[in-house]
Jmol script that loads the backbone (N, CA, C; Angstrom):
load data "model"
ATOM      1  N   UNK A   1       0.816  -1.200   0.000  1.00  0.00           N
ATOM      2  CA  UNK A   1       0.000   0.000   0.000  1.00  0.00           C
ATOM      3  C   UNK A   1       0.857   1.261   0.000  1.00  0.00           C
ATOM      4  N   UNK A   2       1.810   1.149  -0.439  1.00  0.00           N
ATOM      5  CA  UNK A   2       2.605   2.005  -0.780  1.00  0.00           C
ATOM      6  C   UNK A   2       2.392   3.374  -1.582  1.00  0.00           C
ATOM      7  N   UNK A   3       2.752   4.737  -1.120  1.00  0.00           N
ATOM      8  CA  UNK A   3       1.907   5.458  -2.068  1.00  0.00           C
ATOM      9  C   UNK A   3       0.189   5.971  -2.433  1.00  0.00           C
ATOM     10  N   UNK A   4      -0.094   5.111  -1.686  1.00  0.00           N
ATOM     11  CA  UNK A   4      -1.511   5.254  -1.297  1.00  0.00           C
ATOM     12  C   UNK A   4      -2.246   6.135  -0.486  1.00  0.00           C
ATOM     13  N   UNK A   5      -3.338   6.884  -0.765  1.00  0.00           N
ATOM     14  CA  UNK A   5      -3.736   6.768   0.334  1.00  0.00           C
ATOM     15  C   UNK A   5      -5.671   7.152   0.250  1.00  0.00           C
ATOM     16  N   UNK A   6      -5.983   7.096   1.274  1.00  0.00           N
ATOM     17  CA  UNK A   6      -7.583   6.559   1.501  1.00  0.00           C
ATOM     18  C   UNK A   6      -8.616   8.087   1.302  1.00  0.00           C
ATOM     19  N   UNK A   7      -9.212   8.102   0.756  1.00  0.00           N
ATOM     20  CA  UNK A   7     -10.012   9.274   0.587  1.00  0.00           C
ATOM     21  C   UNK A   7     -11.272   8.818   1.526  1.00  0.00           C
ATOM     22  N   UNK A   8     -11.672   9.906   2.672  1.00  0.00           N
ATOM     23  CA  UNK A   8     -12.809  10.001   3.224  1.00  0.00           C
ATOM     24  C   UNK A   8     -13.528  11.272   2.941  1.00  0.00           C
ATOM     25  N   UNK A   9     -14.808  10.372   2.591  1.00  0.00           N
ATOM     26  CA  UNK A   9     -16.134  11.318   2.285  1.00  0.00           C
ATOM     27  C   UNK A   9     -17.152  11.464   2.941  1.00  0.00           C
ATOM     28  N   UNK A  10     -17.850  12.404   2.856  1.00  0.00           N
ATOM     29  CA  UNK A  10     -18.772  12.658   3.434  1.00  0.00           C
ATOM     30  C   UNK A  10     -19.684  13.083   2.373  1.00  0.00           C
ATOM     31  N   UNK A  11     -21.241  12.623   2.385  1.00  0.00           N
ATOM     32  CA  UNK A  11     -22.443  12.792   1.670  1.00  0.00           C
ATOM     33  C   UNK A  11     -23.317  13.728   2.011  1.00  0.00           C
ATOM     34  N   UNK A  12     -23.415  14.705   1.456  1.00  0.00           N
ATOM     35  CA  UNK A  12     -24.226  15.925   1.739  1.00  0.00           C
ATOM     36  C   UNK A  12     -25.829  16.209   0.490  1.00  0.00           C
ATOM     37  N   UNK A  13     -26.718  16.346   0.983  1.00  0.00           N
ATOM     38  CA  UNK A  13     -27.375  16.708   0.302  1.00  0.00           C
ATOM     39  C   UNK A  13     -27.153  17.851  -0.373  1.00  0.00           C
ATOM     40  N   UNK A  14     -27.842  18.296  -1.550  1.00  0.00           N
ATOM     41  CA  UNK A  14     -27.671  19.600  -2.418  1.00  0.00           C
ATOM     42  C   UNK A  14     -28.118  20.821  -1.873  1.00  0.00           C
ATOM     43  N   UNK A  15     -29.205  21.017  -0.892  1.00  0.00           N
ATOM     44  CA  UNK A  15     -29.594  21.756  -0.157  1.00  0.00           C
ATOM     45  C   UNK A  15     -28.922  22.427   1.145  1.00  0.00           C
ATOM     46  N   UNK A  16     -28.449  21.127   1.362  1.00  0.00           N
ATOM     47  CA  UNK A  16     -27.171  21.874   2.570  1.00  0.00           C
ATOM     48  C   UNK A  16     -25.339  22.152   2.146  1.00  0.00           C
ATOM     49  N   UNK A  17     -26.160  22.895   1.109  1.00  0.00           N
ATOM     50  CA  UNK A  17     -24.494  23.345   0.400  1.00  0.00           C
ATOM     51  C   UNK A  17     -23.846  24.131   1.289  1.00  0.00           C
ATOM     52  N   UNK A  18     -24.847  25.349   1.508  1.00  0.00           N
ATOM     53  CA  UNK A  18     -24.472  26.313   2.011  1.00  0.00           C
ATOM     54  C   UNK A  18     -23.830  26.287   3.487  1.00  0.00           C
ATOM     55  N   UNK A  19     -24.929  25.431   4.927  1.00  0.00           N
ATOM     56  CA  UNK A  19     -23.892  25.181   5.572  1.00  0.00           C
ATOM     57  C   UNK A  19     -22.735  24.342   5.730  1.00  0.00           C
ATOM     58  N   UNK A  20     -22.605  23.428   4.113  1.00  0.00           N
ATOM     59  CA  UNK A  20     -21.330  22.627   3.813  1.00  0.00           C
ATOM     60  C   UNK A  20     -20.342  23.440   3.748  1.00  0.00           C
ATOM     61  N   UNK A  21     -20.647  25.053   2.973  1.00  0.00           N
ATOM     62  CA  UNK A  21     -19.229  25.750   2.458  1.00  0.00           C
ATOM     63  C   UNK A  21     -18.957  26.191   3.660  1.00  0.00           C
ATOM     64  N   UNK A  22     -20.118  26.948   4.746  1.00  0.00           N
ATOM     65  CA  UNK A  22     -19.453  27.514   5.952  1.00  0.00           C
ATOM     66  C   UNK A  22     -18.817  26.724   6.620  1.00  0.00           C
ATOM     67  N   UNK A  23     -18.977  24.881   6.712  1.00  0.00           N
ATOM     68  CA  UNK A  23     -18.293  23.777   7.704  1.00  0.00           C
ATOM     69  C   UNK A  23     -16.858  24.006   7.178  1.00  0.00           C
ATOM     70  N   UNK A  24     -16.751  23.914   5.633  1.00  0.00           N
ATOM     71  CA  UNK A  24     -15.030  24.073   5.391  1.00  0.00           C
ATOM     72  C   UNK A  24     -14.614  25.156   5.941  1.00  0.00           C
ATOM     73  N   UNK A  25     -15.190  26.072   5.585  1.00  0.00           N
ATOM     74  CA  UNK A  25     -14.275  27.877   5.764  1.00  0.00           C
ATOM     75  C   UNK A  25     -13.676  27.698   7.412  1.00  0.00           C
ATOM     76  N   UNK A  26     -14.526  27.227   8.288  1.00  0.00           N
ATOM     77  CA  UNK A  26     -14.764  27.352   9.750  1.00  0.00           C
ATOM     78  C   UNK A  26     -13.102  25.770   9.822  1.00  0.00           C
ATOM     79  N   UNK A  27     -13.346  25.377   9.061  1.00  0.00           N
ATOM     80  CA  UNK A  27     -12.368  24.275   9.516  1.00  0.00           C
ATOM     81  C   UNK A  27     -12.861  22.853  10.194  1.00  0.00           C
ATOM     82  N   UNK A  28     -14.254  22.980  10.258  1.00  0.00           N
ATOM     83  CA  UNK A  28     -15.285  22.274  11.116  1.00  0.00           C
ATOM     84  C   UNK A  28     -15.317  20.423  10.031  1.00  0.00           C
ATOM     85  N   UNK A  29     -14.934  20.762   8.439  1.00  0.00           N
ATOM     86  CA  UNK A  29     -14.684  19.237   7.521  1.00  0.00           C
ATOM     87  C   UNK A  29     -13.513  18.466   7.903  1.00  0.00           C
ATOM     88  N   UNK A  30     -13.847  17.361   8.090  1.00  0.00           N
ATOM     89  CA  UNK A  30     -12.536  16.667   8.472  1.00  0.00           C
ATOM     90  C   UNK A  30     -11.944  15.983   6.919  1.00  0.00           C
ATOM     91  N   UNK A  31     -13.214  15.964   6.226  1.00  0.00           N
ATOM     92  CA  UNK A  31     -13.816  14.948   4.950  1.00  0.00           C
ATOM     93  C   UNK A  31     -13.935  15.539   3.879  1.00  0.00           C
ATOM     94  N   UNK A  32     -13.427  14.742   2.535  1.00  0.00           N
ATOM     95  CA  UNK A  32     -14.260  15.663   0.961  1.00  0.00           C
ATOM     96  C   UNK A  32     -15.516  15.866   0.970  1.00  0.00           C
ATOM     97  N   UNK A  33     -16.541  16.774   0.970  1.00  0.00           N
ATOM     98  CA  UNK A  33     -17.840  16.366   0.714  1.00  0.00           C
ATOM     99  C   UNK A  33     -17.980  15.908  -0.617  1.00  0.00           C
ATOM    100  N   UNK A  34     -19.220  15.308  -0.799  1.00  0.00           N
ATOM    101  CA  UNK A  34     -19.357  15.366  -2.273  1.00  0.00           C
ATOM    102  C   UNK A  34     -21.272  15.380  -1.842  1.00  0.00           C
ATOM    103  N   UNK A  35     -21.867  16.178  -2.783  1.00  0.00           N
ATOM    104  CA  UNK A  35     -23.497  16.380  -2.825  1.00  0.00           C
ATOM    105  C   UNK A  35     -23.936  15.624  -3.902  1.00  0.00           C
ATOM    106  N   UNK A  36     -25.093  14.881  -2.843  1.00  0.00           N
ATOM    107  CA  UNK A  36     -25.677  13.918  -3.829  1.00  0.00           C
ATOM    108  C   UNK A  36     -26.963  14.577  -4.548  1.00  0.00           C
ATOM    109  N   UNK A  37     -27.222  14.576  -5.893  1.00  0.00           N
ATOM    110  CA  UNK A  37     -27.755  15.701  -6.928  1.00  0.00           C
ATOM    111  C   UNK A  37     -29.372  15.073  -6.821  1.00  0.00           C
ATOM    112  N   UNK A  38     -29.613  13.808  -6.259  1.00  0.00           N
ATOM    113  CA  UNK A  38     -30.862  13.342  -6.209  1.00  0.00           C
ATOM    114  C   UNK A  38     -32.261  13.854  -6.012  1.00  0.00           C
TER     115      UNK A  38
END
end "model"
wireframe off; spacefill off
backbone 0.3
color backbone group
C-alpha cells in the first residue's frame, strides 16, 4: 500500500451546500464532501 492513500467522504445533500461551504471555511470538515444531486 505504498503510495496510497484513503479518501474520506462525506455525503451531503444539495440543499445543505451552504452550511457545507461555511463547515469548510470554519475548519469544522474533516472529509471531501461530495453532494448527492438526487
Amino acid at each position: 500500500r505504498l503510495g496510497r492513500t484513503r479518501v474520506i467522504r462525506e455525503t451531503r445533500r444539495l440543499e445543505d451546500i451552504n452550511l457545507a461551504i461555511d463547515e469548510v471555511l470554519s475548519g469544522k470538515v474533516t472529509a471531501r464532501l461530495v453532494f448527492d444531486l438526487r
